[in-house]
C-alpha positions, 0 to 999 in steps of 0.5 A: 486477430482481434481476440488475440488483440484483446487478450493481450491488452487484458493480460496487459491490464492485468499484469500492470495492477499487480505491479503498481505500488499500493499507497496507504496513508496513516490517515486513509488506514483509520481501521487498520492499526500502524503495523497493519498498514505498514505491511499492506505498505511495505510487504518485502522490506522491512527496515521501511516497514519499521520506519514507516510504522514509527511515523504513524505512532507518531503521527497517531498520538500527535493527533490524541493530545490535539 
């Protein structure tokens, strides 16, 4: 009973990981370029994928004039 308790807790935590959304800012993907980190966001929709890459070009090339 108890290992059935603690495999089910485990599939549990394991199932919940994948499905929590991965949240990528512009500034936390430094390494990763604006399309990268659009699809490490946004991997199943595209049009927000698109808007979010424009808002880091956006954001990116504010930050090189400064």
């Amino acid at each position: 009973m108890l290992k059935r308790m603690i495999l089910a807790a485990l599939a549990t935590a394991f199932v919940a990981a994948f499905a929590l959304p991965v949240q990528i800012a512009p500034a936390a993907a430094e390494g990763a370029s604006c399309k990268q980190a659009a699809k490490a966001k946004y991997a199943d929709d595209r049009k927000a994928r698109r808007a979010y890459k424009k808002e880091c070009k956006t954001a990116y090339k504010a930050t090189q004039k400064a």
